[in-house]
Each structure stands twice: as C-alpha cells, then as structure tokens.
C-alpha positions in Angstrom: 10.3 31.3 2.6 12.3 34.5 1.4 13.3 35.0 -2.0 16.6 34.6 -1.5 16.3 31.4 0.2 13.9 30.3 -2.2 16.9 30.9 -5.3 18.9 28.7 -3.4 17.1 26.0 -4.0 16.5 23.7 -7.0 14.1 23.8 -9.4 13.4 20.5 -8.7 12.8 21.2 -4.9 10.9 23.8 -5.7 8.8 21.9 -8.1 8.3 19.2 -4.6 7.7 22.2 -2.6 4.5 23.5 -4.5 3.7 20.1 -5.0 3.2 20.0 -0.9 1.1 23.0 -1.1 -1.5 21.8 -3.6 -1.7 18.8 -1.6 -2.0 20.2 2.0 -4.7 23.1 0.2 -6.5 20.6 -1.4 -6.7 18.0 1.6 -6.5 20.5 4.1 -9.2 20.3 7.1 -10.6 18.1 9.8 -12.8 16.1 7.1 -11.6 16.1 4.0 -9.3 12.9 4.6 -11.6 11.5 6.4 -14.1 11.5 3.7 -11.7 10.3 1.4 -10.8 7.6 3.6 -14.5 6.5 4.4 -15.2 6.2 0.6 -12.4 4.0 -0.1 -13.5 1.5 2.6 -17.3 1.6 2.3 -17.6 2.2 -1.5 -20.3 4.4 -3.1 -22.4 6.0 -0.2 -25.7 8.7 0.2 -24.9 11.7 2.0 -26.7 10.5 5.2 -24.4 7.4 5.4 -21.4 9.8 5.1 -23.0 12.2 7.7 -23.3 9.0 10.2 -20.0 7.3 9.2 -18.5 11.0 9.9 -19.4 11.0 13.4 -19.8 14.7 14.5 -19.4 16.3 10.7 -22.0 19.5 10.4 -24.0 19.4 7.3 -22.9 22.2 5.6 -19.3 21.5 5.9 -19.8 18.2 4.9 -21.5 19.4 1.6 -19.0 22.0 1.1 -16.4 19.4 1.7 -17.9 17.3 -0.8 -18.3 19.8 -3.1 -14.6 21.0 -3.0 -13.6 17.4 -3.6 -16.2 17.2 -6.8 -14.4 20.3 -8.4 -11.1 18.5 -8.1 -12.0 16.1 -9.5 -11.9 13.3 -6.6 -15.4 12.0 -5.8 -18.7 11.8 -8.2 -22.2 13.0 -7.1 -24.6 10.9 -9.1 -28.2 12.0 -8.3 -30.5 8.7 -9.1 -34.2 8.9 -10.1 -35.9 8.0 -7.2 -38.4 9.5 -4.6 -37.2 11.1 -2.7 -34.3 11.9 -5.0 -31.0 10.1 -3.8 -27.5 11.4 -3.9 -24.8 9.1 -3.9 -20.9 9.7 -3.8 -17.9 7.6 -4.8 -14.7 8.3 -5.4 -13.3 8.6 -8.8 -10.0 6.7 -10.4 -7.9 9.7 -9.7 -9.7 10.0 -6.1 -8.7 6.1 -5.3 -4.9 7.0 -6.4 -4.9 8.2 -2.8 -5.7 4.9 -1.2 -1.7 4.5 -0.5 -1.6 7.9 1.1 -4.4 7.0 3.4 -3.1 3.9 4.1 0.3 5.2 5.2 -2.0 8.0 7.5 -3.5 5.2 8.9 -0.5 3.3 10.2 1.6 6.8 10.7 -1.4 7.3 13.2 -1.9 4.2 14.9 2.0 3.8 15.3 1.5 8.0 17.0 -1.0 6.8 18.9 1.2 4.1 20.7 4.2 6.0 21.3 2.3 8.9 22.8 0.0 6.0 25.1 3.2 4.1 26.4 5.8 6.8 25.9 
C-alpha cells in the first residue's frame, strides 16, 4: 500500500489493517492453525500425539511451530518428571480465545469444500 493511499485512510482502518498483519504473521503457515486447532479439540497433548494427530508434520517444523506459538504466548510446554522425560502442550486462556476463529475456519472450509465438489 503506498503512502498516499495509506493517508487516505482512517486511523481506525489502519489500526484493523495492522491488526490483520499480526494475525496472518503470527498464524501464518501450513501448521500453525492446525496445531491450534488440534489442541482445542484433544486438550493437553505430548509432542508425539501432536506429531501423529498432524498427519505429515516434519519434526522440526513442528517444534519450531510450537516454539513460535510458546513465545506468543498461545500454548504451554510443561516438561513432567518422568522417565523418559515427557513434554506436554496445551493451549493457554489467551490461546483458547481463538476457538471462535477456528470454528468459523472450520465451517468457512467445509462450506468451500462443497461449492468447489458440486460447483
């Protein structure tokens, strides 16, 4: 967006606008809503659950996913005094605020799906 088209607009709108950009940054990626989305249905899980639940998810990415989503403040990792040592995730209260956003992905998707299936 130029800077003269970006005068234009209201603070407001461009208060919304960088609102959108956090977001999309934030929850940007193949995984990361699906992560989010796998937590809020099955609860606290170990990383191998996730990795299975995740169907086709690389290791690294997801613990750099679940990493990202640590530092901002969306899931826990609680390491638990067992052997071997066990790792579980959850998500946080501020992570489960985005159980309506998810759920409007969900439908959003399955109502895609349809249209593109039968036209």
């Amino acid at each position: 967006m130029g800077l003269q088209q970006e005068t234009s607009l209201s603070s407001e709108c461009i208060w919304q606008l960088r609102a959108i950009k956090d977001t999309m940054e934030l929850l940007s990626g193949k995984w990361k809503i699906q992560i989010i989305g796998t937590l809020l249905r099955g609860g606290t899980m170990r990383f191998m659950e996730l990795k299975r639940a995740l169907n086709g998810i690389a290791p690294k990415k997801l613990s750099n996913d679940l990493q990202e989503l640590e530092v901002n403040k969306l899931i826990t990792r609680e390491v638990k005094d067992t052997k071997p040592i066990t790792v579980e995730y959850s998500l946080t209260e501020h992570g489960k605020t985005l159980d309506s956003l998810i759920a409007e992905i969900i439908e959003w998707g399955c109502t895609h799906r349809k249209e593109i299936i039968t036209g």
